[in-house]
ZARO-442939 format. One record per atom (N, C-alpha, C): residue in three letters; z negated, x, y. Coordinates in steps of 0.1 Angstrom, whole numbers, plus 2048, in hexadecimal, padded with zeros to 3 digits. Example, Ala and Ser with C-alpha at 12.3 -4.5 7.8 and 13.67 -1.06 7.14 Angstrom:
% ZARO-442939
ALA7B28847C7;ALA7B287B7D3;ALA7B28847DF;SER7B98807EA;SER7B98897F5;SER7B1881800;
//
This chain:
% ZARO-442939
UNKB1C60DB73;UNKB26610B7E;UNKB2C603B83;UNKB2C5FFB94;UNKB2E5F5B97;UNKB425FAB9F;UNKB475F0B9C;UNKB525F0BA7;UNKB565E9BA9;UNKB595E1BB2;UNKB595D3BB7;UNKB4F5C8BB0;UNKB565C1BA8;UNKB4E5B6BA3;UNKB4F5B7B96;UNKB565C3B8C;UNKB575C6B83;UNKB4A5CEB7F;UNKB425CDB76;UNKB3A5D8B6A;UNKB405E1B61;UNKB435E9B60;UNKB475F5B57;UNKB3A5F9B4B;UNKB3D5F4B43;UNKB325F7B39;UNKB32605B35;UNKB2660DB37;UNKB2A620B3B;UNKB28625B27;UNKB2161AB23;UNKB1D61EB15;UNKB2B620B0B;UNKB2D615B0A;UNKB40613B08;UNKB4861EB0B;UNKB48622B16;UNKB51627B21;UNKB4C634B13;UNKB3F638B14;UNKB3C646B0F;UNKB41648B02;UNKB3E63BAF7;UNKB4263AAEC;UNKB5063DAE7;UNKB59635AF4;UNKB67636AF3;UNKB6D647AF5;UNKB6564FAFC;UNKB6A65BAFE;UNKB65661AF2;UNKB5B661AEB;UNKB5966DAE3;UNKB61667AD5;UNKB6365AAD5;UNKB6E659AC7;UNKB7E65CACC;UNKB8165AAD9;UNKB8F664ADB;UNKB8E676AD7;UNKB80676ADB;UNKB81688AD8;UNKB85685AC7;UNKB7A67EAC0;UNKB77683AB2;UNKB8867EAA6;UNKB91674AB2;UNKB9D671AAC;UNKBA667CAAC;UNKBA0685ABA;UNKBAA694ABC;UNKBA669CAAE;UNKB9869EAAF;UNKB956A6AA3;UNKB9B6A6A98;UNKB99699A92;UNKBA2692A84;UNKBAE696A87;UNKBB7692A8C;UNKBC4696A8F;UNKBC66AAA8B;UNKBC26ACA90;UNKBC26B7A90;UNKBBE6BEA7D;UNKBB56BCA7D;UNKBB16C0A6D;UNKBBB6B8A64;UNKBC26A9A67;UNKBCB6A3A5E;UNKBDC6ABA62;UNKBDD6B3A6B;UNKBE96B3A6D;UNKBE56C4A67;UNKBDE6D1A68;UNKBDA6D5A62;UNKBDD6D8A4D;UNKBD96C9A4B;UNKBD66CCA3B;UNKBE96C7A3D;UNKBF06BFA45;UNKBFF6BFA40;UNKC046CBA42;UNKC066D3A4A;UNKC0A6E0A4B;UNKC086E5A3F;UNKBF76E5A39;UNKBF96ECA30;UNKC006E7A23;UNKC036E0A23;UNKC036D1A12;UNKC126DCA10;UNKC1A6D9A20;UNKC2A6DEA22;UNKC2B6EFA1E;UNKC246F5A26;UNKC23702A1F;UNKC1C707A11;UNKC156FEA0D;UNKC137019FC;UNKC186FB9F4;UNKC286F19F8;UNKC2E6E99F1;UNKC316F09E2;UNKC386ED9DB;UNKC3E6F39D0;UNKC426EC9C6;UNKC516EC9C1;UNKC526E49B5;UNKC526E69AB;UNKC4F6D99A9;UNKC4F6DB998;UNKC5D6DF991;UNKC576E9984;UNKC5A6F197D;UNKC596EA96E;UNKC636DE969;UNKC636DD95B;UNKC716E0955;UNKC726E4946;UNKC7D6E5941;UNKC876D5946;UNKC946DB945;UNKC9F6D6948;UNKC9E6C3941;UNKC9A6C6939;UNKC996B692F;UNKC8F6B292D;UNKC826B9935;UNKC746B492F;UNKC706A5938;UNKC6969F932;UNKC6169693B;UNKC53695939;UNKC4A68B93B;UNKC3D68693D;UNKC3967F93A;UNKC3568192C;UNKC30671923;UNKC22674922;UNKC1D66D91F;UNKC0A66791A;UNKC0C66A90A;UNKC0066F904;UNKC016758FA;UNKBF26728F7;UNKBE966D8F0;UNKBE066D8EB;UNKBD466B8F7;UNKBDB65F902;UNKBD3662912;UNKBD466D91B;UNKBDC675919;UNKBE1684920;UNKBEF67E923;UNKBF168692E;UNKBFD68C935;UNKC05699930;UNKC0E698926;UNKC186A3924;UNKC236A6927;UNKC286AF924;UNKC3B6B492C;UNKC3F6B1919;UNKC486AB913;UNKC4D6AA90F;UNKC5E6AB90F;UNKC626B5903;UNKC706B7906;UNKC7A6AE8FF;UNKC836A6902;UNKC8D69E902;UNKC986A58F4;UNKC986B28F0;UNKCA06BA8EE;UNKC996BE8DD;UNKC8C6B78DE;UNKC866BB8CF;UNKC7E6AF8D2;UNKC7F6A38C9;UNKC796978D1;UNKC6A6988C7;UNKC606928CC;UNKC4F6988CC;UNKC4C6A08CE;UNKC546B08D4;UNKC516B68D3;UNKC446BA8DF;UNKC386BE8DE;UNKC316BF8E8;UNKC2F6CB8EF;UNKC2F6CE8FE;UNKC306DB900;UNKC246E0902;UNKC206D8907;UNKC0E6DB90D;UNKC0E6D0919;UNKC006D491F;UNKBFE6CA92D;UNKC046CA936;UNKC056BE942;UNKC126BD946;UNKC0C6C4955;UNKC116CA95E;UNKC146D296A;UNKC076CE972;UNKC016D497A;UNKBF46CD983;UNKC006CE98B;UNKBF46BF996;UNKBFC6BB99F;UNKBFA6C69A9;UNKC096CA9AE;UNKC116D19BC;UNKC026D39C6;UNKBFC6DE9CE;UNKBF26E09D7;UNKBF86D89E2;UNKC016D99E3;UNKC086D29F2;UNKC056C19EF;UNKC096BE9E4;UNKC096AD9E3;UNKBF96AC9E4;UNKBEC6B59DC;UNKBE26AF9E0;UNKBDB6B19EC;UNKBE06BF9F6;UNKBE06BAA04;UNKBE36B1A0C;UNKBF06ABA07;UNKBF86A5A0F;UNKBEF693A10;UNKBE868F9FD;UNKBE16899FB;UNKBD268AA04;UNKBD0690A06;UNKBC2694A0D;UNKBC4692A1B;UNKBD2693A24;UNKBD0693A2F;UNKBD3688A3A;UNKBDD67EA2C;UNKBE066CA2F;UNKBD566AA32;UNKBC8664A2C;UNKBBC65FA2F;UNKBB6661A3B;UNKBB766FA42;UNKBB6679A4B;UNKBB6670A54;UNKBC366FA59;UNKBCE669A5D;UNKBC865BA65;UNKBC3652A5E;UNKBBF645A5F;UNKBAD648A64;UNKBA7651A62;UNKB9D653A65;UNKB9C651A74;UNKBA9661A79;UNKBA9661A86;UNKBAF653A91;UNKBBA64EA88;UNKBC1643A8C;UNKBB3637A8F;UNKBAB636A8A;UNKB9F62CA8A;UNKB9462FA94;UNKB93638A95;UNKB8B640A9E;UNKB9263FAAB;UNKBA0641AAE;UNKBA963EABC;UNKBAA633AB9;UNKBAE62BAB3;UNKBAE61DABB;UNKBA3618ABF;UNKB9661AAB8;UNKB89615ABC;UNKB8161CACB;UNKB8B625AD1;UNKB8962BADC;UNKB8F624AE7;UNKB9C620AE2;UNKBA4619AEA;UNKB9C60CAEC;UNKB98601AE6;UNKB8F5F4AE3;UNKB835F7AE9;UNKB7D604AE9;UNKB70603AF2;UNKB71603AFE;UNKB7D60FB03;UNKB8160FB12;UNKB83602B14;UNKB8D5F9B0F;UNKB8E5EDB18;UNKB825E4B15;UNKB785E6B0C;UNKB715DEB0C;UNKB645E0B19;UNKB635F1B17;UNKB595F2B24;UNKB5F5EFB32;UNKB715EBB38;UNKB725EEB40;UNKB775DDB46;UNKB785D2B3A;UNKB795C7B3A;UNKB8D5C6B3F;UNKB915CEB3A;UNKB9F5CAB3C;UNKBA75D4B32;UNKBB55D3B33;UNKBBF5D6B29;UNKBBA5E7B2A;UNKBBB5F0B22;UNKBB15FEB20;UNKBC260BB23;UNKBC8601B2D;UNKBD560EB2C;UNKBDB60EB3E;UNKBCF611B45;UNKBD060DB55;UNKBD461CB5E;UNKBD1628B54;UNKBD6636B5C;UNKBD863EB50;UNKBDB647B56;UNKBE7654B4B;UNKBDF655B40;UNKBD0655B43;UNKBC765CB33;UNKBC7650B2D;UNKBC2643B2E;UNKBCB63AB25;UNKBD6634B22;UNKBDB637B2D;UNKBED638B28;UNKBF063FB1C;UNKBEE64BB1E;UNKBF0657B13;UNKBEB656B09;UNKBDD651B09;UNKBDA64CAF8;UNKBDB642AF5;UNKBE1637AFA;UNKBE662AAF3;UNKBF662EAE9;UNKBFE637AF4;UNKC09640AEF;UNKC0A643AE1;UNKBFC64EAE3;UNKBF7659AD7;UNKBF664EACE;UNKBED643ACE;UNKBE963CAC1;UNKBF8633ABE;UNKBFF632AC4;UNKC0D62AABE;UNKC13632AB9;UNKC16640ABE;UNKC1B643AB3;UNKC1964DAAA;UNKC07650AA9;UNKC0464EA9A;UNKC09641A91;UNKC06633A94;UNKC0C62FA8F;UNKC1562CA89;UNKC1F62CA91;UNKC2E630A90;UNKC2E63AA80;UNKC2C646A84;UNKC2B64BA7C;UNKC2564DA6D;UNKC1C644A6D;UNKC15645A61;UNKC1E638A5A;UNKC2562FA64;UNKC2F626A58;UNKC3A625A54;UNKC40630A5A;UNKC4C637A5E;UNKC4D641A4D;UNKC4264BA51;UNKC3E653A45;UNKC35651A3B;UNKC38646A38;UNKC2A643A2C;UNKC30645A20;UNKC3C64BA1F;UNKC4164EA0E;UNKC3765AA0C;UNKC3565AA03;UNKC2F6679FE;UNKC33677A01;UNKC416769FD;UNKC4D682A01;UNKC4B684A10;UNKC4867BA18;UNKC4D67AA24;UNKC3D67EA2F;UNKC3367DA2A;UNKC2767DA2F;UNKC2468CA36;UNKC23695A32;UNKC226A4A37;UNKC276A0A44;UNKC366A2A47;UNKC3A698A54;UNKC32698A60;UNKC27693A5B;UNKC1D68CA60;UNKC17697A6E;UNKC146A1A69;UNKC156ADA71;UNKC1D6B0A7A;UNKC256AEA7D;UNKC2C6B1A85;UNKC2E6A6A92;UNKC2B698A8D;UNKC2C68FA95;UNKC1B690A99;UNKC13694A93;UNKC04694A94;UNKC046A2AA1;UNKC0C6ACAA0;UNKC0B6BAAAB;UNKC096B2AB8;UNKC136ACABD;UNKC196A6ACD;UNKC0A6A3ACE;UNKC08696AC8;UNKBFF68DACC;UNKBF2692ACD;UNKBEF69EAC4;UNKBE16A5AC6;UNKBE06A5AD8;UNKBE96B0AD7;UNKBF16B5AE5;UNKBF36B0AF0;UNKBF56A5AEC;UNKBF569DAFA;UNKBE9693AFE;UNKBE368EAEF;UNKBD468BAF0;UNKBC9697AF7;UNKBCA69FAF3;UNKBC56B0AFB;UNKBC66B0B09;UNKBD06AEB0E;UNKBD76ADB1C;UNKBD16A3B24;UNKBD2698B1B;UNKBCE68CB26;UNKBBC68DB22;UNKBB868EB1B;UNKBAA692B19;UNKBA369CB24;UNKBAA6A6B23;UNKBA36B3B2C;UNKBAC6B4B39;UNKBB26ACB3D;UNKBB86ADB4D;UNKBBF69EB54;UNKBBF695B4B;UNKBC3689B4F;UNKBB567BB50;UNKBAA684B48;UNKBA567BB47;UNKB9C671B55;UNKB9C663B56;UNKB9865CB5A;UNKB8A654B56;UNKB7E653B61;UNKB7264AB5A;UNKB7963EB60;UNKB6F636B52;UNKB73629B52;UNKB6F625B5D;UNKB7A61AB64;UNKB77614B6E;UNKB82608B6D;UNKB805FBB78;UNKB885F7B78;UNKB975FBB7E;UNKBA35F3B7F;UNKBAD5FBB7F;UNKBB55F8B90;UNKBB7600B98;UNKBBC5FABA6;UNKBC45ECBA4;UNKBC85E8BB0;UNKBC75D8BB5;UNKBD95D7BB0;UNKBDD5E4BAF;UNKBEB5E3BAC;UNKBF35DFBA0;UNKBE75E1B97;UNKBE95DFB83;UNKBE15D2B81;UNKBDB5CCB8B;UNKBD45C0B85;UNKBDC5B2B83;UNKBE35B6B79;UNKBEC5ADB77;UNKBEA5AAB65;UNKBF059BB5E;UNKBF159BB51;UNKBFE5A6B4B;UNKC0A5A9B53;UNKC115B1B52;UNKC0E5C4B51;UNKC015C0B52;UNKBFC5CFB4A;UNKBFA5D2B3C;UNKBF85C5B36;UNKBF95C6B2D;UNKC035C9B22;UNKC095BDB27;UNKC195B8B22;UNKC225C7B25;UNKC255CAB30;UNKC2E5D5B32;UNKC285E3B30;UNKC1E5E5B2D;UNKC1D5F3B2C;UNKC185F4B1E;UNKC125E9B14;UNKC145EBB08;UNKC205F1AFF;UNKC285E7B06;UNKC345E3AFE;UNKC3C5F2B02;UNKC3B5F8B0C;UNKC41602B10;UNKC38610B04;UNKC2C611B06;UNKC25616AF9;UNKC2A61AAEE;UNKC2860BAED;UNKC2D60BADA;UNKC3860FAD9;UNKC4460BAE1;UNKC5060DADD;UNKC53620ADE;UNKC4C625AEA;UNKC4F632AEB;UNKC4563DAE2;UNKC3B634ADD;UNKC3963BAD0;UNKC3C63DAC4;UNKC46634AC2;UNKC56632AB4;UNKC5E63FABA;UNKC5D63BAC8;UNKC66643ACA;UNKC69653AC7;UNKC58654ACC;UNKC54663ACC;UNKC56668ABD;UNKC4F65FAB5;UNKC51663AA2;UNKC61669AA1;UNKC6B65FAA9;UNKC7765EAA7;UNKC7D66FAAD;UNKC79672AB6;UNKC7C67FABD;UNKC79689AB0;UNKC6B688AAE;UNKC69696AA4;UNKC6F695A98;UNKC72686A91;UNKC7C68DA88;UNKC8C690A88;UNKC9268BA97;UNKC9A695A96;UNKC986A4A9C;UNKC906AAAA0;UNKC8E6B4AA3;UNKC8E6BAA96;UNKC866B8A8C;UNKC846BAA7F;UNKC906BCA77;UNKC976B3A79;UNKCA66B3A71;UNKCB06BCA78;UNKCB06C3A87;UNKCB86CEA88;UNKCB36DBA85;UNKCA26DAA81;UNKC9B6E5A7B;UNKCA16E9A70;UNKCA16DCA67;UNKCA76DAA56;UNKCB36E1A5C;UNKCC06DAA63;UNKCCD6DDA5E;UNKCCB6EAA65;UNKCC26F5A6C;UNKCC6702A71;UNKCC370CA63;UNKCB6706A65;UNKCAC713A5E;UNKCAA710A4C;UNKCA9704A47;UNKCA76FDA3D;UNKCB36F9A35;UNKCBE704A35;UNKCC9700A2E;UNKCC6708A21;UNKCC1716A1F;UNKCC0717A15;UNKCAE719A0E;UNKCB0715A07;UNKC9F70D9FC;UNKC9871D9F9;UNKC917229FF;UNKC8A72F9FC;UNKC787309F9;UNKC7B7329EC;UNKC707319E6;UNKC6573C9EC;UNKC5B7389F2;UNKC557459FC;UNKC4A74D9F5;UNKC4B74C9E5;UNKC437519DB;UNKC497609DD;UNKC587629D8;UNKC6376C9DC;UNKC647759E8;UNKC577709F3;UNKC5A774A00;UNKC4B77AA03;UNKC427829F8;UNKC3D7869FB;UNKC3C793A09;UNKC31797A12;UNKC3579DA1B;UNKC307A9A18;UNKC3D7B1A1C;UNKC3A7C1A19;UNKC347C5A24;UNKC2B7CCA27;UNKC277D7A32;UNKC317DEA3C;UNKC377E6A2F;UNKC417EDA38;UNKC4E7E7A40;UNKC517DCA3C;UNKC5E7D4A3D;UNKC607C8A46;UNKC527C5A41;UNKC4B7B6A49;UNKC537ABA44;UNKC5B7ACA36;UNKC627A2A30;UNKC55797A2F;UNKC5A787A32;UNKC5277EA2F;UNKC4877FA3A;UNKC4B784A44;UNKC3F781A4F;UNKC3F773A4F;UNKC4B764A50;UNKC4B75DA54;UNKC4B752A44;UNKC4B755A3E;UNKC4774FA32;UNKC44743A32;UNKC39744A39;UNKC31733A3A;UNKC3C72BA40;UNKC3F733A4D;UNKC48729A54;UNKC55723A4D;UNKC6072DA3F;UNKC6472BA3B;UNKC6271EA31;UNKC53721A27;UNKC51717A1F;UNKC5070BA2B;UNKC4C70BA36;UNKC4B6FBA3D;UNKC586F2A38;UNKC636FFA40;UNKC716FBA42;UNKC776F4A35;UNKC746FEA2A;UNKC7B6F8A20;UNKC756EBA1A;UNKC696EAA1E;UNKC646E0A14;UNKC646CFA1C;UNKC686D5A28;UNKC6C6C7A32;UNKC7C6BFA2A;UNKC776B2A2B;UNKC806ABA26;UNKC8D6AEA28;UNKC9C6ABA22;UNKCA46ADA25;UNKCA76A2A32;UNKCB26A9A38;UNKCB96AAA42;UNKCBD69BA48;UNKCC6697A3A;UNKCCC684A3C;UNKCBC67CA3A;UNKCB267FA34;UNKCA6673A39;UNKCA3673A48;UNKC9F681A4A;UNKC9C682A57;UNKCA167CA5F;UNKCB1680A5E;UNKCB9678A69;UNKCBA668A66;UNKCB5666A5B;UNKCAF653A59;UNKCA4650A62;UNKC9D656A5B;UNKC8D652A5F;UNKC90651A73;UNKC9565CA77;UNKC9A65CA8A;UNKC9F64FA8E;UNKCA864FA86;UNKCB4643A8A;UNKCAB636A83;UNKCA0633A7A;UNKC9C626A7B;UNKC92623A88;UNKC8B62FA8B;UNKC8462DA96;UNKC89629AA4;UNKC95632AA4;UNKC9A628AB1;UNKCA1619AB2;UNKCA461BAA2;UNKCA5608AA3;UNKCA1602AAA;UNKC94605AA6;UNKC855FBAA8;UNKC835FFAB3;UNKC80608ABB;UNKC7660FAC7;UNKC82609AD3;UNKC9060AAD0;UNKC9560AAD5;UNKC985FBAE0;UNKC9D5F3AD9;UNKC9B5E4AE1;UNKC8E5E4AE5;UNKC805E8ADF;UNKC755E2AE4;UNKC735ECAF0;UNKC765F9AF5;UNKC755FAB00;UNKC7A5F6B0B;UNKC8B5F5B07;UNKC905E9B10;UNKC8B5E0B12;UNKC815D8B0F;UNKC7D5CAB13;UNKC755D0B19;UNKC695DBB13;UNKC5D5DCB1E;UNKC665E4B2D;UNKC705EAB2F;UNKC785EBB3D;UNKC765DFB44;UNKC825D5B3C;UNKC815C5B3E;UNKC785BFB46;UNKC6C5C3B3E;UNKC5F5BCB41;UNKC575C5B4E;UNKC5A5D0B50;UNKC535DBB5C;UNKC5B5D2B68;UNKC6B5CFB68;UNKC735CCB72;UNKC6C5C0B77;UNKC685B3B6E;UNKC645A5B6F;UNKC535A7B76;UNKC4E5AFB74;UNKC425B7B79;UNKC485BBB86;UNKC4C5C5B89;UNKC525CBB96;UNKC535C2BA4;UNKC5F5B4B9B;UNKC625ABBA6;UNKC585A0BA9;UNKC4D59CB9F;UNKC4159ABA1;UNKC355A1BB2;UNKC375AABAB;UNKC295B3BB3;UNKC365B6BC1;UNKC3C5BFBBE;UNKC4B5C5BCA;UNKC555BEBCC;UNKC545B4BCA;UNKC615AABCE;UNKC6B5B0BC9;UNKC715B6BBF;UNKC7F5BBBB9;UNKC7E5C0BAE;UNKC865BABA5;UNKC895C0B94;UNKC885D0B9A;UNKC935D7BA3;UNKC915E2B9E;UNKC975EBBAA;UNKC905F8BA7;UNKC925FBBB5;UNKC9360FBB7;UNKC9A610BA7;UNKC9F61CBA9;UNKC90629BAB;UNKC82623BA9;UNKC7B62BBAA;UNKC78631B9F;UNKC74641BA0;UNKC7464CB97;UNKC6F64BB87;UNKC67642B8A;UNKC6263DB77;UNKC6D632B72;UNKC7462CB79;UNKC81620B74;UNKC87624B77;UNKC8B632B7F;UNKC9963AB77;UNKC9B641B6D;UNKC9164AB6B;UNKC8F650B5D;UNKC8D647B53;UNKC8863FB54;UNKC88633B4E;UNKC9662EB44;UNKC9D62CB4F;UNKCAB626B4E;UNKCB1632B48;UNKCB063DB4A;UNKCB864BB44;UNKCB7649B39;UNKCA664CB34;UNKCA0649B27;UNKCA663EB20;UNKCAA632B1F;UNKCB362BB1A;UNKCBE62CB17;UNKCC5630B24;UNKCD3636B20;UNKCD363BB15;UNKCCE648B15;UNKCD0653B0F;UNKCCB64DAFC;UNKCC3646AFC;UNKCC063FAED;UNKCC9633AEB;UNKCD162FAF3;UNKCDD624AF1;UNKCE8633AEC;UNKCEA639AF5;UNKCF3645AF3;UNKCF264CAE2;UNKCE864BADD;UNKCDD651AD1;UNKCE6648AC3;UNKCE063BAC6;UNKCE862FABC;UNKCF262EABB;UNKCFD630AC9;UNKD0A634AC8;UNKD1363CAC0;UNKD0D64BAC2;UNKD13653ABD;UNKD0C652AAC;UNKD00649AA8;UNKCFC64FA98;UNKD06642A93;UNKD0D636A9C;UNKD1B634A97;UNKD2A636A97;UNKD26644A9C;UNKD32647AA0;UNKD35652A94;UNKD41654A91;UNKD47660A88;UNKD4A66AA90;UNKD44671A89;UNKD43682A8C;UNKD37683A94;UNKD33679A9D;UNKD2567DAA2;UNKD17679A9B;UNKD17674A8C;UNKD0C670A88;UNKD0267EA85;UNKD0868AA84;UNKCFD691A80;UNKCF569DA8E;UNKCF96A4A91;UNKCF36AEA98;UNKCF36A6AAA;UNKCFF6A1AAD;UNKD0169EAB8;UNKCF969AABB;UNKCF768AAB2;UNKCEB683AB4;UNKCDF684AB3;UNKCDE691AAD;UNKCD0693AA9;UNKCCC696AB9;UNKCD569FABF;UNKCD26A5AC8;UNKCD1699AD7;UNKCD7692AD7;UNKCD8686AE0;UNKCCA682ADF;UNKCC567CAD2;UNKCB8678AD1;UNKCAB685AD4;UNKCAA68FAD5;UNKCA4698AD8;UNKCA4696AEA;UNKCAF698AF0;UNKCB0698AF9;UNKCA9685AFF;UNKCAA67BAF9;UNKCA566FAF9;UNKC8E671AF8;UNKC8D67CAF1;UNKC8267FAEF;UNKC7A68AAF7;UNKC82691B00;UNKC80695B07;UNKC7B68CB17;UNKC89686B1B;UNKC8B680B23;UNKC7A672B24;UNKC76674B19;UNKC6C665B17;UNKC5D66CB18;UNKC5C679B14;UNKC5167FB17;UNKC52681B28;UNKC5B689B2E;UNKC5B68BB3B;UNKC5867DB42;UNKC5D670B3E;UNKC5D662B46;UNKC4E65FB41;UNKC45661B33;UNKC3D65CB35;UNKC31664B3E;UNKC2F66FB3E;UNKC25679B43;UNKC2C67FB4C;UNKC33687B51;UNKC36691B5D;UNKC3D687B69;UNKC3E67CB66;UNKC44676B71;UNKC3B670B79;UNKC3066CB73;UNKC22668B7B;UNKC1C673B82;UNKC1E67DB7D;UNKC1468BB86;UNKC1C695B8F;UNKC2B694B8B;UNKC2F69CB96;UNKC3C693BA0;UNKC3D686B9B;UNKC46681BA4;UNKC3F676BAA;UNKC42675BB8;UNKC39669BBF;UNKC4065EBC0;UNKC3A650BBB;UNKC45645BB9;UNKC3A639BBC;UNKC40630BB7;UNKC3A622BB9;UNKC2E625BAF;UNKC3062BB9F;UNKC2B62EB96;UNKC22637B98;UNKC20639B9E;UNKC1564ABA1;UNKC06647B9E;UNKC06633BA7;UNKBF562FBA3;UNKBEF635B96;UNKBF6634B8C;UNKBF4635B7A;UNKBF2642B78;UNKBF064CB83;UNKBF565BB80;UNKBE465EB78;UNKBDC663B83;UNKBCF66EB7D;UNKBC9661B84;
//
């Protein structure tokens, strides 16, 4: 495929599409086995003083309270922790597979691989898998993973089956080194960001529904009653981390996500006055833009402020995660701007 003086390598181009499919797939089956890791969680059950010594090359519960005394073998490990084990790996499978989608695209199209919405969107998707997998790499924290893995399926889906674009080169308007530079940096950062949104969403889940710890063994479902219809959903709830990590893990992400999208603004404006003669000019993608900041300066504010560190803020940053999904996707397809070229 010829267009202008550029070659579009079609083989590439092909290869790059079917490992975006096969990174959706992965995703999907790894976000899958966390759901379940969470709903088959369960803790352990040892007496009050026992511990876990090595005994003759074995693993036993020993009690503290009769010292040698041996009880028997010590507890198989939790079904949820060896899902939860099984579905990290997952994880990186799919993550390897999207980036090497992203690398073919620009390699078949001979420039930066993020020139309209469908690689927009999965440059997005792969940062903040990212994001996420270093955000949540504690063990405890991994299940998680699911939930930041939902969106991204979702919106990989989206831009796959309605956004997508064949490779081509990219109109006369983006051929700049500033495509690089500013729409990476805007990426990455709004992929922290996005991790950052679901776990506070997660943490007004915790403080609604997740206050009291119900063991969904107890909740068998009656027929007649329909007690425990939601069971699963319960075991999710309870077995999601408490409430003050979450609202950690939120608040470190906008740390980080947070000045670095400022700069890629920064860097769109220094682009702008380049290509349009003016830092800035009030159009529909650098307003929302500028909201979107606000509202995450507004975010850091209040998690130092007293009395607004817990729910307020949660909800400020929600509303900051909101605001960043609409700026990144619905403002290219239903608002007409300077930004529109990048749309479909």
């Amino acid at each position: 495929m010829n267009t202008g003086s550029t070659q579009v390598d079609e083989t590439l181009a092909r290869y790059s599409d079917l490992l975006f499919g096969t990174a959706i797939t992965v995703y999907v089956v790894a976000m899958v086995l966390f759901l379940a890791a969470l709903a088959g969680a369960r803790a352990r059950k040892l007496a009050p003083a026992a511990q876990l010594v090595t005994s003759g090359g074995a693993t036993v519960a020993v009690d503290d309270r009769a010292p040698g005394r041996i009880d028997g073998p010590a507890p198989r490990r939790p079904k949820g922790s060896r899902l939860a084990a099984m579905a990290y790996p997952v994880v990186f499978v799919g993550l390897i597979a999207h980036i090497a989608s992203i690398v073919l695209r620009g390699l078949a199209t001979d420039r930066a691989p993020w020139g309209n919405m469908y690689e927009f969107i999965s440059l997005t998707c792969a940062a903040c898998v990212v994001a996420g997998v270093v955000v949540l790499r504690k063990p405890e924290h991994r299940p998680l993973l699911s939930f930041v893995l939902l969106p991204v399926a979702l919106l990989m889906f989206i831009g796959g089956r309605w956004l997508y674009t064949q490779a081509a080169p990219v109109v006369p308007a983006l051929k700049s080194y500033w495509l690089a530079v500013h729409v990476s940096i805007i990426s990455i950062s709004s992929g922290v960001l996005l991790v950052s949104g679901v776990a506070s969403l997660l943490y007004l889940v915790k403080v609604r529904w997740g206050s009291t710890e119900t063991d969904a063994d107890d909740d068998a479902t009656d027929p007649l009653t329909g007690k425990g219809l939601f069971a699963g959903t319960r075991r999710i709830v309870a077995h999601i981390p408490n409430a003050d990590a979450l609202d950690r893990l939120a608040y470190k992400c906008v740390v980080f996500g947070f000045p670095l999208f400022g700069l890629g603004v920064i860097c769109g404006a220094i682009w702008a006055e380049a290509a349009w003669g003016r830092f800035w000019g009030w159009d529909p993608k650098e307003t929302v833009s500028f909201i979107a900041w606000v509202i995450y300066a507004a975010y850091l504010h209040a998690r130092a402020t007293a009395g607004w560190r817990n729910n307020a803020a949660a909800w400020i940053n929600v509303a900051g995660f909101v605001t960043l999904l609409f700026n990144l996707f619905a403002i290219n397809l239903v608002v007409s701007g300077l930004h529109s070229y990048a749309g479909l």
